[in-house]
N, C-alpha and C positions, 0 to 999 in steps of 0.2 A: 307569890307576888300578887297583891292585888292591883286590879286594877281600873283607872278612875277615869283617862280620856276615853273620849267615843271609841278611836281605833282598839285601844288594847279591851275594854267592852268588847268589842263586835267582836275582836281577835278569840277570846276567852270563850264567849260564848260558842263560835264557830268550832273551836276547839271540845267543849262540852256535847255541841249537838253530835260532833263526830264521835266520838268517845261512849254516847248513850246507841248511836246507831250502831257502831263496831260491839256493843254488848247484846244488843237484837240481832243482832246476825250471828254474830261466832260466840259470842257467849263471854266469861270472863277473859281466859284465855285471848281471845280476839285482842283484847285492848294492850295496845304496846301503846310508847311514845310516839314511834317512831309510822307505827299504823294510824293511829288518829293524827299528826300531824296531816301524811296523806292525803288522808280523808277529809281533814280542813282545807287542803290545800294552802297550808302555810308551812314555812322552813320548822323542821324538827327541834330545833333549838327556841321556838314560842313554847313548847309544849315541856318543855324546865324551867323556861321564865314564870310562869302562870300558874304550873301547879310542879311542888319540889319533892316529888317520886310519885312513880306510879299509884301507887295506895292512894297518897292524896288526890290524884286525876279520880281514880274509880271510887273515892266515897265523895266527891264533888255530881261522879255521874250520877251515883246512887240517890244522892240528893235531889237532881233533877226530875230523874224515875220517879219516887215519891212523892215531890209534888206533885208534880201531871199526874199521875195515876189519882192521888187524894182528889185533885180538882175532876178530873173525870168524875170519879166518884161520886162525890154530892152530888155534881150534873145531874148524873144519872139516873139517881136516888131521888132527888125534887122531881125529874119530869117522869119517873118510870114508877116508883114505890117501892121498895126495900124488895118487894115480893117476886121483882123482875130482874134480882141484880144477879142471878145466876147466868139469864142471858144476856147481859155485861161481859161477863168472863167466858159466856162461850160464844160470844160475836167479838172479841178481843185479839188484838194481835200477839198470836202464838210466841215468836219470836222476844215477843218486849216484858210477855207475863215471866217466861222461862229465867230471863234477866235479871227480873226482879228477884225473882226465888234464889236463885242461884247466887245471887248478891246476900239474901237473906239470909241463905242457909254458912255462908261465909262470914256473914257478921257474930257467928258465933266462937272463932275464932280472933276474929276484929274488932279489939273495943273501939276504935274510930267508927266504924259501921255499925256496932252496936246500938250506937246514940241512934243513930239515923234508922235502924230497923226498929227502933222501938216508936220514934216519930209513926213511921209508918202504921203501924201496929195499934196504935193510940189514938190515931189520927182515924182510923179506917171504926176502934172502936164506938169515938166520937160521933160518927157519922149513921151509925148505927144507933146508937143512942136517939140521937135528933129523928131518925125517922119513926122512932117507935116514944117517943116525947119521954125519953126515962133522961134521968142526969147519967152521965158517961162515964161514972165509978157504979154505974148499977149490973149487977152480975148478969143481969138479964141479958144486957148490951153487949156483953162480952159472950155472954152462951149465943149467941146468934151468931156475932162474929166469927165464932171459931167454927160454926157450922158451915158459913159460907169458905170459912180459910178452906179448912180440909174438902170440901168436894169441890173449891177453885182448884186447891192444888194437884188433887187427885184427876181431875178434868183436864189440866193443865198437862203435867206429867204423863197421866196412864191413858190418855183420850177418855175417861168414862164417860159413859153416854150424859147427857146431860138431863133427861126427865131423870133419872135418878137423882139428881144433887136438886131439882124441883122437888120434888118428892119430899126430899130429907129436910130442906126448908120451911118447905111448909109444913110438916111435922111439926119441926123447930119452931117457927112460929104459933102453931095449934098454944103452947105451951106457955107463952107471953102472959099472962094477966094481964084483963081489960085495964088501959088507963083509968086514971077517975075520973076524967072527962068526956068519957066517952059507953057507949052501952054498947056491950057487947063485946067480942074478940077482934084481935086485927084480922084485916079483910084477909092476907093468907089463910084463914081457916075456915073460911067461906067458899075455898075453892074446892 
């Protein structure tokens, strides 16, 4: 059901925000109906009106995670430089990165999630792109990405220290070819 007055808005969303924190916390697992209703503090029966099974509540969450996390991101990316987003991910809430992943790694079971891990994925390439001025189909944009994925996720997962996934980035960036606007390498390789 969607929904279109203020109340069932405020109700849905109230519902979503519960639904994304019961995934920071306990993980997929964590998200019942009958837990997020709870935790909205609304009757258990809004949360079959709004979203019609579970699956749909959790790629609704997932949706929500993705955008926030994208919007963080560029944030982060304009005021910090691409060259500082590892300390993004490791000044980041433990809890909410885990979420993500574990949504992610599930999306591969879930074409419903599917759609939305690749947003994400696309989304995060995009953003990479933009900070190193390439178009967002450039492999370049995507070898960066995947450098940051694996030592987020390995930071994430295994705690590895994080001057290592610095380390690895800036390597990863060493590699970039100068813009043509610009002389010289990206400033990661001036470090």
């Amino acid at each position: 059901m969607t929904a279109t007055q203020p109340r069932g808005l405020r109700r849905r969303a109230a519902l979503l925000a519960a639904a994304v924190d019961l995934l920071t916390e306990g993980g997929f697992a964590a998200v019942t109906h009958r837990a997020v209703a709870q935790r909205a503090q609304l009757p258990l029966a809004a949360t079959t009106y709004y979203f019609t099974s579970r699956d749909h509540l959790l790629a609704e969450a997932f949706a929500c995670l993705v955008d926030s996390e994208l919007a963080a991101t560029r944030a982060w990316v304009t005021d910090h430089g691409l060259e500082q987003i590892i300390d993004e991910v490791a000044d980041a809430d433990r809890g909410r990165q885990l979420a993500l992943w574990e949504l992610y790694v599930h999306a591969g079971r879930d074409p419903a999630l599917q759609r939305l891990a690749r947003r994400w994925t696309d989304g995060c390439v995009a953003i990479v792109a933009d900070a190193l001025g390439l178009p967002a189909h450039d492999p370049t944009a995507r070898l960066i990405y995947s450098t940051v994925t694996a030592q987020w996720l390995e930071h994430v997962v295994e705690q590895r220290p994080v001057a290592d996934a610095r380390a690895l980035l800036a390597l990863a960036l060493r590699a970039v070819p100068p813009r043509p606007d610009t002389q010289g390498t990206p400033s990661a390789s001036e470090d």
